[in-house]
C-alpha positions in Angstrom: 118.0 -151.6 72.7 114.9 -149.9 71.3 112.2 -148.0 73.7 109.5 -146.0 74.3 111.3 -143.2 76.5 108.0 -141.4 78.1 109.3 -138.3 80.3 108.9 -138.5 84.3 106.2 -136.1 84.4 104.2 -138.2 81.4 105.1 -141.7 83.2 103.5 -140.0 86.6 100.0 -138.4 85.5 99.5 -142.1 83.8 100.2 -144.2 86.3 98.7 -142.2 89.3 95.2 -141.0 87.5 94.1 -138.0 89.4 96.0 -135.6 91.2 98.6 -138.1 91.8 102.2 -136.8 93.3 105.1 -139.6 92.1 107.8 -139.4 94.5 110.8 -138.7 92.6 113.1 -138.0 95.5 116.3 -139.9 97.2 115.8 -142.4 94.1 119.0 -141.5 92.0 120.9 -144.7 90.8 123.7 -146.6 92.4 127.1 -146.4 91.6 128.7 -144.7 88.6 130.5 -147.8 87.5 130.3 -150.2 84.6 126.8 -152.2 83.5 123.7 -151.8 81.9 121.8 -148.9 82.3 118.1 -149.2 83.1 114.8 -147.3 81.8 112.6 -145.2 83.7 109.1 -146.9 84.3 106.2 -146.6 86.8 104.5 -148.3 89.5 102.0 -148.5 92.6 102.2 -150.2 95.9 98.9 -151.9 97.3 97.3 -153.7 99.6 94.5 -155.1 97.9 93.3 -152.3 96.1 94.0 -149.7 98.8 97.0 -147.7 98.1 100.3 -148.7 100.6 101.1 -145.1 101.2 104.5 -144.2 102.6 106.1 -147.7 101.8 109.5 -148.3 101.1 110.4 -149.6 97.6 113.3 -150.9 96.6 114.9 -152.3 93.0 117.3 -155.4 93.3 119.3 -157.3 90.5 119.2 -160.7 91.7 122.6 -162.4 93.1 124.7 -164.9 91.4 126.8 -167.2 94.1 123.9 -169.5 95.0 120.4 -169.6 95.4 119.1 -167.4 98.0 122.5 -164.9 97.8 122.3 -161.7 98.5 120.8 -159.3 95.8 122.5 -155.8 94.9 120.5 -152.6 95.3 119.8 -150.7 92.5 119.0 -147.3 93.5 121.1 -145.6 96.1 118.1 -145.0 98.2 115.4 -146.6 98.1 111.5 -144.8 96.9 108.7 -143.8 98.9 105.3 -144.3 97.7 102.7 -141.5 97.8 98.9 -140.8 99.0 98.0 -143.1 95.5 101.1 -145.8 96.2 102.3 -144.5 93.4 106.3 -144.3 92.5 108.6 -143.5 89.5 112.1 -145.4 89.4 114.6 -143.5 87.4 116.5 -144.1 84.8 120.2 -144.8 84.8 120.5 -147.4 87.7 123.2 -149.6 86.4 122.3 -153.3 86.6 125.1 -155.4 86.8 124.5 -156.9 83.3 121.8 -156.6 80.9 120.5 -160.3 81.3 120.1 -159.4 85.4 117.0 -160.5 86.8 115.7 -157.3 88.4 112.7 -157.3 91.2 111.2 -154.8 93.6 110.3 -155.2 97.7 107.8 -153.2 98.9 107.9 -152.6 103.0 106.1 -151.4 105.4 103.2 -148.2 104.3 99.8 -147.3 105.7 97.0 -149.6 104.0 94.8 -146.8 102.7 94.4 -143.2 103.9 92.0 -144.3 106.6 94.6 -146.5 108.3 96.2 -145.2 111.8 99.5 -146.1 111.3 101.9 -147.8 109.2 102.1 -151.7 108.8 105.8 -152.9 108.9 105.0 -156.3 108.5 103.9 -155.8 105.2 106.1 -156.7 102.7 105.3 -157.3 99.3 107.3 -158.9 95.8 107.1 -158.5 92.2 109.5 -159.9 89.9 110.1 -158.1 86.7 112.4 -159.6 84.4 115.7 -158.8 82.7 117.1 -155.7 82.9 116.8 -155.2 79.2 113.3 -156.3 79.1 111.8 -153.3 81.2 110.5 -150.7 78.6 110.2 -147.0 79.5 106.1 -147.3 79.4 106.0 -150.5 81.7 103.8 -150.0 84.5 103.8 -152.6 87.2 102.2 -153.3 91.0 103.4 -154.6 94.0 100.2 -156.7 95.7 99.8 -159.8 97.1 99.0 -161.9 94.4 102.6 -160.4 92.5 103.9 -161.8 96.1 102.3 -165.4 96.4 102.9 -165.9 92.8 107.1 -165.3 92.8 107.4 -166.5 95.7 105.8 -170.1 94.8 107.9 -169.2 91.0 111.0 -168.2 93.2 111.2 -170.5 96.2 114.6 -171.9 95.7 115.9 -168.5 94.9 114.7 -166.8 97.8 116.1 -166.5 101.6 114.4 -164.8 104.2 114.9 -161.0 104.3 113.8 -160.7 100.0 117.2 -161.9 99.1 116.8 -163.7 95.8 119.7 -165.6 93.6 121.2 -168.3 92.4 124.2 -169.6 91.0 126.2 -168.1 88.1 125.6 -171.0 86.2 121.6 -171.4 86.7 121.1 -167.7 84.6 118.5 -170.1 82.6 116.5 -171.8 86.1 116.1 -168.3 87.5 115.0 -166.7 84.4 112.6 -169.6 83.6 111.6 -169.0 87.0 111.0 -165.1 86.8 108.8 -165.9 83.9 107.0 -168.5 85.6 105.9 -166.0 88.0 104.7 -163.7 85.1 102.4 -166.3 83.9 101.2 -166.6 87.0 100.3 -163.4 87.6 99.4 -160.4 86.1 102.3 -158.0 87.3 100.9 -154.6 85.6 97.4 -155.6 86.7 98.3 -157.7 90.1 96.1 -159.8 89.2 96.3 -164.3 88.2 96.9 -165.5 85.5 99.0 -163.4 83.7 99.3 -162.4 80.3 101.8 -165.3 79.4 100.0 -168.1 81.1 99.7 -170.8 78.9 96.5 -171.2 76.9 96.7 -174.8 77.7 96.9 -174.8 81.5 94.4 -175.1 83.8 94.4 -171.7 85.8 96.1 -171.8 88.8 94.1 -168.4 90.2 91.8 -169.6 92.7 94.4 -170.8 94.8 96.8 -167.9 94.5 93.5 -165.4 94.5 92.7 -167.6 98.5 96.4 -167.2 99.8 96.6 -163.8 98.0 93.6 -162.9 100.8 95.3 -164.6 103.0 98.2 -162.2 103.2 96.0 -158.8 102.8 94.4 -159.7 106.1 97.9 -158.9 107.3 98.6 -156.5 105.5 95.6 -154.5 105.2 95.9 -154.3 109.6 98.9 -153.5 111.7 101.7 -156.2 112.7 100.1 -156.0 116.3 96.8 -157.2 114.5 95.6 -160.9 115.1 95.7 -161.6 111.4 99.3 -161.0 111.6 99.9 -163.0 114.0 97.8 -165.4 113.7 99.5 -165.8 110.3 102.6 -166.0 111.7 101.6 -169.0 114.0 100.5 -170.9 111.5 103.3 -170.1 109.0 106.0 -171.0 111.4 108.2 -174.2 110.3 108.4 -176.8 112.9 111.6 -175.7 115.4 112.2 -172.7 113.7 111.5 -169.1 114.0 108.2 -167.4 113.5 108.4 -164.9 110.4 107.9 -161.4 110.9 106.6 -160.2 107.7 104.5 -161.3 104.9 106.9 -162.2 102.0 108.5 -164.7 104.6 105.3 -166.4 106.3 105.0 -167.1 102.5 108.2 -168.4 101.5 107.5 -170.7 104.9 103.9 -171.8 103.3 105.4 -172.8 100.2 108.4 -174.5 101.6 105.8 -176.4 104.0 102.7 -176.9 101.8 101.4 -179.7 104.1 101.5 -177.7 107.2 98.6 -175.9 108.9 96.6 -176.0 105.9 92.8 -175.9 107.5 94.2 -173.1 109.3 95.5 -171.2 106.8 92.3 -171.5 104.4 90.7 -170.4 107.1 92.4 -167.6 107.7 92.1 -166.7 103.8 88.6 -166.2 104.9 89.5 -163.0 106.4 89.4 -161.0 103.3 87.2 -161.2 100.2 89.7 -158.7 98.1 90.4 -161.1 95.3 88.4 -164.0 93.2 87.9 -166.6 92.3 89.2 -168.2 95.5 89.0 -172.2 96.6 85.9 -173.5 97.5 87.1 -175.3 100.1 90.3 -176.2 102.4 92.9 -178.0 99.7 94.5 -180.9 100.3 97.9 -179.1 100.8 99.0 -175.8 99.5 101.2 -177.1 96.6 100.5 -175.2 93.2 100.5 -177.1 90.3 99.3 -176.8 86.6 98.0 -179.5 84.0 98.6 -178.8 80.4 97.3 -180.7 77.7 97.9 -180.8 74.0 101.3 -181.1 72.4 99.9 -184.4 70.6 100.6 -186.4 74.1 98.4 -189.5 73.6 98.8 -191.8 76.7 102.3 -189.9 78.2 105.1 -191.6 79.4 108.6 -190.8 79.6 109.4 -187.5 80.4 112.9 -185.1 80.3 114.1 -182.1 80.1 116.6 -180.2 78.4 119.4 -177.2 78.9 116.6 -174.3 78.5 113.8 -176.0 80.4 112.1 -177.3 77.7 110.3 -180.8 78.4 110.3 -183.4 76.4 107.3 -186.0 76.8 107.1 -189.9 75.0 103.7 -191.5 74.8 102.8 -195.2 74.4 100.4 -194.1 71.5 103.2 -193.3 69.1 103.8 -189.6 69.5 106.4 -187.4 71.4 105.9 -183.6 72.5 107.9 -180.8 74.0 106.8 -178.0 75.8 107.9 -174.6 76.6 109.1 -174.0 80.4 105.4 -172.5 80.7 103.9 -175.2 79.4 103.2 -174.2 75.9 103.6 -177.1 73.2 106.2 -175.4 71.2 104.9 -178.3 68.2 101.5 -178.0 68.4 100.7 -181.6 66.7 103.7 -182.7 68.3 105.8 -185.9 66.7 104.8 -188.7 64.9 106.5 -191.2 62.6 110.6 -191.3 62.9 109.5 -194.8 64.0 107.6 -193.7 67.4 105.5 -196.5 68.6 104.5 -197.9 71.8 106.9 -195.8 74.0 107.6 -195.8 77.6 110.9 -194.2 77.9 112.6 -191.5 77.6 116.2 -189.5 77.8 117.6 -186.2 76.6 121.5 -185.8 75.0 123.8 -183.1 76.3 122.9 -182.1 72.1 119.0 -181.6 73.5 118.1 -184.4 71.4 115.2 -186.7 72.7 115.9 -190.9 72.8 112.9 -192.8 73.2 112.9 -196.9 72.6 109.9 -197.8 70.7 108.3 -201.8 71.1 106.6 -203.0 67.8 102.4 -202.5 67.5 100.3 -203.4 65.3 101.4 -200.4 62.8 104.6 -199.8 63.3 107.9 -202.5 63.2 109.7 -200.9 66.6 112.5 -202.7 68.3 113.9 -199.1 67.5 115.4 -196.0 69.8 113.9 -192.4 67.8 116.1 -189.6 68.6 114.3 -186.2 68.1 116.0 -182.3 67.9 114.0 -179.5 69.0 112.6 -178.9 65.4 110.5 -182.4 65.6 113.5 -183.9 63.0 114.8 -187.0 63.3 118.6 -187.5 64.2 118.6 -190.9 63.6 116.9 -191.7 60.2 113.6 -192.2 58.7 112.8 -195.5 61.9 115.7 -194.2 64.2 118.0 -196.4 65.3 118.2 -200.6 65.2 121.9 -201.5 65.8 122.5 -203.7 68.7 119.9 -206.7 68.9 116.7 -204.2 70.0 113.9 -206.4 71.5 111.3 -204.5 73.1 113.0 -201.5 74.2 111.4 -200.1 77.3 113.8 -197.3 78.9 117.0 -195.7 77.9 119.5 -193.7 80.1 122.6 -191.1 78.5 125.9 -191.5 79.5 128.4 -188.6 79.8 130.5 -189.8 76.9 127.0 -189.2 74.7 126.8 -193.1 74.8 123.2 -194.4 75.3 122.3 -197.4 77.4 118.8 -199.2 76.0 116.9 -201.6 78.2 115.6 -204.6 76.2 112.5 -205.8 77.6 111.5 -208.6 75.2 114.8 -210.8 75.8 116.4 -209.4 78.9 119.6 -207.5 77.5 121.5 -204.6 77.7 121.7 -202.5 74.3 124.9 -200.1 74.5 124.5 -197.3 71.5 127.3 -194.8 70.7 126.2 -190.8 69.7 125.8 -192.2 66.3 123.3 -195.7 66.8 126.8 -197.8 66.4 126.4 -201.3 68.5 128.5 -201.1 71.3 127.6 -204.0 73.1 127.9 -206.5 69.7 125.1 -207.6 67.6 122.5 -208.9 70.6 123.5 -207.0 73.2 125.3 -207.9 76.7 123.5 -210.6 78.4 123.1 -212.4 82.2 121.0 -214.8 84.0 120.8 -212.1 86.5 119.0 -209.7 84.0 115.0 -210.9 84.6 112.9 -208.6 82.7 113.9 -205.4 82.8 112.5 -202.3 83.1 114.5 -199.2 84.0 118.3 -198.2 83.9 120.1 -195.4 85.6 124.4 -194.7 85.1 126.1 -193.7 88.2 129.3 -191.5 88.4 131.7 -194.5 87.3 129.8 -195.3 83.7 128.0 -198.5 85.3 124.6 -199.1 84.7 122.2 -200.3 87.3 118.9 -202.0 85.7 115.4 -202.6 87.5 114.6 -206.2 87.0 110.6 -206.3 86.9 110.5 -210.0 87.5 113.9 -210.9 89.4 112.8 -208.7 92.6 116.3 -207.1 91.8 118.9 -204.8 90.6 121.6 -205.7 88.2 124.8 -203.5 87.6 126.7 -203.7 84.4 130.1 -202.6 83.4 131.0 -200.3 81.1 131.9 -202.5 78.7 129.6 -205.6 80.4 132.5 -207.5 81.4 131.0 -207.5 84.9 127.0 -208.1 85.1 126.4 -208.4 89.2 123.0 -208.9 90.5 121.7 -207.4 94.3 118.4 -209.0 95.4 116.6 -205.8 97.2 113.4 -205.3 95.9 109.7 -206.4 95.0 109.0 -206.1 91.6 110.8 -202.7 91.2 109.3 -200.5 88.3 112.5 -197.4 88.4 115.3 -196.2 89.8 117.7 -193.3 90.5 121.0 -192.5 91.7 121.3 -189.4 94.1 124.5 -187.7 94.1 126.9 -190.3 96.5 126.2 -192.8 94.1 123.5 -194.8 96.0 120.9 -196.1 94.4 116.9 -195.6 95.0 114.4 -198.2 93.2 110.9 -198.1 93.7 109.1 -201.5 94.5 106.2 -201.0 92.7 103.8 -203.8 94.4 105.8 -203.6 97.5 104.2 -200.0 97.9 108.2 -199.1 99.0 111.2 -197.8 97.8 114.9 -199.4 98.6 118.2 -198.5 98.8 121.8 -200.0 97.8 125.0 -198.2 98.3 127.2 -197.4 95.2 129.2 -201.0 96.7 126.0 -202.8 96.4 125.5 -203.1 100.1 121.3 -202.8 100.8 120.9 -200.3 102.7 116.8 -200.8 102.9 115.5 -204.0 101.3 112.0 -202.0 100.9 111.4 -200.5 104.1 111.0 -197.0 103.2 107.3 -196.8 103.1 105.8 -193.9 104.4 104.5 -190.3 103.2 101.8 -191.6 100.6 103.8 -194.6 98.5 100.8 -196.1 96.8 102.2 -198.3 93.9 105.1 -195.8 92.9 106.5 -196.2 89.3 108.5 -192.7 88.4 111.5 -191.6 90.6 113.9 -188.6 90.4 116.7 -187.1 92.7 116.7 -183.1 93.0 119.8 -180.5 93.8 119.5 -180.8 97.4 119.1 -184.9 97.5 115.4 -185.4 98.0 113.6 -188.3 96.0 110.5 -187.8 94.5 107.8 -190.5 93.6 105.2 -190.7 91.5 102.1 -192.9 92.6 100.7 -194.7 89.6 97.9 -195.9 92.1 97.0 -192.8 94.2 96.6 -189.4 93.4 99.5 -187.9 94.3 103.3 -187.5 94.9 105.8 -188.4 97.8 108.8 -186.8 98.9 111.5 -188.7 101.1 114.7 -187.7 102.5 117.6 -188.8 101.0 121.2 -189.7 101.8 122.3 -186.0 101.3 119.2 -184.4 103.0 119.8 -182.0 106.0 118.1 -182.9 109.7 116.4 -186.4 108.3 117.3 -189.4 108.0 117.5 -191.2 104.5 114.1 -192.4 103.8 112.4 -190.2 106.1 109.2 -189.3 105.2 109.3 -185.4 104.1 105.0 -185.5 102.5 102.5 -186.1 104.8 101.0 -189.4 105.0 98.8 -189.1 102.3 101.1 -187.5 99.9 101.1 -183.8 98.6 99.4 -183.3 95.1 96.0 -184.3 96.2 94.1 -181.9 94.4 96.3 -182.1 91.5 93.9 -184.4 89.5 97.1 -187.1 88.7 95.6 -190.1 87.5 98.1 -192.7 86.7 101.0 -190.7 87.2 103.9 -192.4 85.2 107.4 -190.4 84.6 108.6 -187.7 86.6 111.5 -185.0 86.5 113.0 -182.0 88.0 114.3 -178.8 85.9 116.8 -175.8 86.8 114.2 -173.7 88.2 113.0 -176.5 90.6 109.9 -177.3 89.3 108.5 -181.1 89.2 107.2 -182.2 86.0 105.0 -185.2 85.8 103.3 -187.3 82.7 99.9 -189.0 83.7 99.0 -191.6 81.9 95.4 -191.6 82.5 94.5 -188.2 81.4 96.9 -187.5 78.4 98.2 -184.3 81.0 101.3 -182.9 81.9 101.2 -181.8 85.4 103.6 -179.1 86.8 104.3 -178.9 90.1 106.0 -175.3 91.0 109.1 -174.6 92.7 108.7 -177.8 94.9 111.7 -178.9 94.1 116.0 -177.8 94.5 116.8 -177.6 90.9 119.1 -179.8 88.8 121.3 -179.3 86.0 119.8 -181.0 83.3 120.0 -182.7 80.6 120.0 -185.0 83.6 123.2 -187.3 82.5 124.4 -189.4 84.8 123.4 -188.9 89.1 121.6 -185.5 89.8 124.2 -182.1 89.9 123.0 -178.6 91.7 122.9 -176.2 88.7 
């Protein structure tokens, strides 16, 4: 590791202009054991742009058994911020690796020198990185913009009290997460966007800027204040407790985006510290962003791979991947390999992209393109054509790297090996039962279930299509998913419902799920935790209904409010949808050749997503 070592005194007369006193006291590292060794750097404390003086600041390496675990303390005391809200951290606290994800809680301080007293409701979050990342000459602030943008970045790493973690085998969801809150916001300037915020997004700052007010209102007073508790009111969850600080009123907010929300904006109103804010009450406090670019061209199928990237088909011949902040990492994106009038999409435990492709006017189709990370084809110059192809339309990856292809143009099941071989003969496996179909999903026992578009029904295959049995459930389903005790979700895409079948096949709702905004729903994915999530190709928005595994509701249950949450995200025929490691949603619209992220909304999933949905 290569830095810029600045000495203490250098690192102090920088950061706290004039006449500034660092506190350097009580802040020697924890521990004289084994781990990575941190650099020295500099940073202020502030509520809005008034110094917190007297705060307590700590330094945390995020935990590893779960999501929400407790953190470890990095310093064996923690800082107190000065007259300017200036500190220094030492160097030498040992992290307990050098990948660690390391952030800082600020509690508690007096909001300026004119304030009467200290505020210990205020508490304040910025999330900083890897441990090996931090150079000697960083700088950062703890505000409340650093605060509403990790939280939103970090919701399903966070638990009440600023514990923040996840599992030992999610290092890459919670560091795609910790950068996701970088992009969002500025943490050397506390201010949104940050520096890594993709050129291609549509800014996000307005609405963090709005809730960002809302919190200094709070903070900026004392916890006896009515901004605090009026706050607190409107950030409690239904049949919970009310928070007692700022970091969790906002963890509530974002875990409850639908709730209070007139009351909350107007609350925001009660300080003008930071711009551009909303105009106007939103339709629900979600944060999403739309990136464009990447060569999509009418999106469509959408996945994403083992380090977040996304992987996005469209109709008009072309297939993109993006960055976990949205960045097209192939500007142009991909075209030829056979690409052509795509609608599906999967990705290989490899990382490698399947999309069927139907025949246009240009190009032959009846062909499944498989694409590596470079934009190269795996499967030759057209991709693959084994198996009797006929208007492809969706493909799903099994765990033996096997890929099952759903043939649209002549109702039959296409079974690929790795390498393109025909698994399922020369024309595929065939049935009466299989009535134009549309979508496919494998459940934990290698069968695959199919949407039949036409039949009003779902048809389960064999392995090796010995057994082809149909389950009349639906109306006109367009997709399905199976959560993780094997039951199956379809959405009935004219039926404005979704429906459910048991992994036996016994119909457990023949379509009478329809509440929390299901407005013609056509994309469908299980998170971590259970919860199905709906894309509505005919509204604006998304829905979000309890599933079999959900805690405190029953399956089906509507968890978005009747109109759906999104409403201001500017979907227009939303189409695919998917969930990544860091519990993001991630959503292709059709109508507006965007790519819509909706942040931390979500419990992450493993992904590739192979087979039902696993907690990373």
């Amino acid at each position: 590791m290569v830095v810029s070592i600045l000495t203490a005194s250098a690192l102090a007369g920088g950061l706290a202009g004039c006449g500034s006193t660092v506190q350097r006291a009580a802040a020697t590292p924890t521990g004289t054991g084994s781990g990575y060794a941190g650099v020295s750097f500099a940073g202020k404390a502030l509520a809005g742009k008034q110094p917190l003086i007297g705060a307590s600041v700590e330094l945390y390496a995020a935990g590893t058994t779960g999501n929400g675990s407790s953190a470890t303390a990095l310093l064996s005391n923690p800082l107190t911020t000065d007259a300017n809200g200036a500190f220094l951290v030492p160097a030498g606290y040992l992290c307990p690796s050098a990948a660690s994800q390391i952030y800082m809680v600020a509690r508690g301080g007096k909001p300026g020198a004119a304030a009467a007293s200290a505020n210990s409701a205020a508490v304040l979050l910025t999330a900083l990185g890897a441990c090996n990342q931090m150079v000697a000459s960083t700088q950062i602030v703890l505000n409340e913009v650093t605060t509403v943008a990790a939280t939103f970045a970090l919701s399903q790493f966070l638990s009440p009290g600023a514990n923040l973690g996840a599992s030992s085998t999610n290092a890459a969801g919670l560091g795609n997460a910790v950068a996701t809150a970088s992009a969002l916001a500025d943490i050397s300037a506390g201010s949104s966007p940050g520096p890594a915020f993709a050129a291609n997004g549509s800014s996000p700052a307005p609405r963090i800027d709005s809730l960002a007010n809302l919190l200094n209102a709070c903070v900026a007073s004392t916890p006896a204040a009515s901004a605090c508790s009026a706050l607190f009111s409107a950030t409690t969850p239904a049949g919970g407790a009310a928070p007692a600080n700022t970091l969790d009123a906002a963890l509530n907010l974002v875990r409850n985006p639908a709730a209070n929300v007139a009351s909350l904006y107007a609350l925001s109103a009660g300080s003008s510290v930071f711009a551009p804010v909303l105009a106007s009450a939103p339709a629900d406090w979600t944060l999403f962003v739309n990136f464009t670019g990447g060569g999509m061209n009418s999106p469509s199928g959408v996945g994403i791979d083992s380090a977040g990237d996304v992987w996005v088909a469209s109709y008009f011949n072309a297939a993109s991947v993006f960055s976990p902040l949205g960045k097209p990492l192939l500007p142009q994106g991909i075209t030829g390999f056979g690409l052509s009038s795509s609608f599906g999409l999967a990705v290989n435990a490899n990382n490698d992209a399947w999309i069927p492709n139907q025949p246009s006017t240009t190009v032959a189709g009846n062909s499944v393109s498989v694409l590596n990370s470079s934009g190269q084809s795996v499967a030759g110059s057209t991709g693959f054509t084994a198996g009797g192809l006929d208007y492809p339309i969706a493909v799903a990856i099994d765990t033996d790297s096997s890929a099952w292809v759903v043939d649209y143009g002549d109702s039959h099941l296409t079974h690929l090996s790795s390498s393109g071989q025909a698994l399922s003969g020369a024309a595929g496996y065939t049935s009466p039962t299989l009535e134009f179909p549309v979508a496919a999903a494998i459940d934990g026992s290698h069968n695959v279930w199919v949407a039949n578009q036409s039949g009003s029904s779902v048809t389960r295959a064999a392995p090796d299509g010995s057994q082809i049995t149909s389950y009349p459930c639906c109306d006109e389903p367009s997709a399905l998913a199976i959560d993780q005790l094997g039951n199956v979700w379809v959405n009935n895409y004219y039926g404005n419902s979704v429906s459910e079948i048991s992994s036996a096949g016994a119909i457990l709702s023949n379509g009478s799920y329809t509440s929390g905004g299901i407005d013609h729903p056509q994309g469908i994915a299980i998170d971590g935790a259970g919860n199905i999530w709906i894309t509505n190709f005919g509204g604006l928005s998304i829905t979000e209904l309890a599933g079999a595994a959900t805690t405190g509701a029953a399956p089906g249950a509507a968890l978005s409010p009747s109109r759906g949450l999104g409403g201001d995200a500017a979907l227009l025929q939303a189409f695919a949808i998917a969930v990544d490691p860091s519990g993001n949603l991630w959503i292709s619209n059709r109508g507006s050749n965007t790519l819509t992220q909706f942040i931390g909304l979500a419990a992450p999933v493993r992904t590739p997503l192979i087979g039902p949905p696993v907690a990373p």
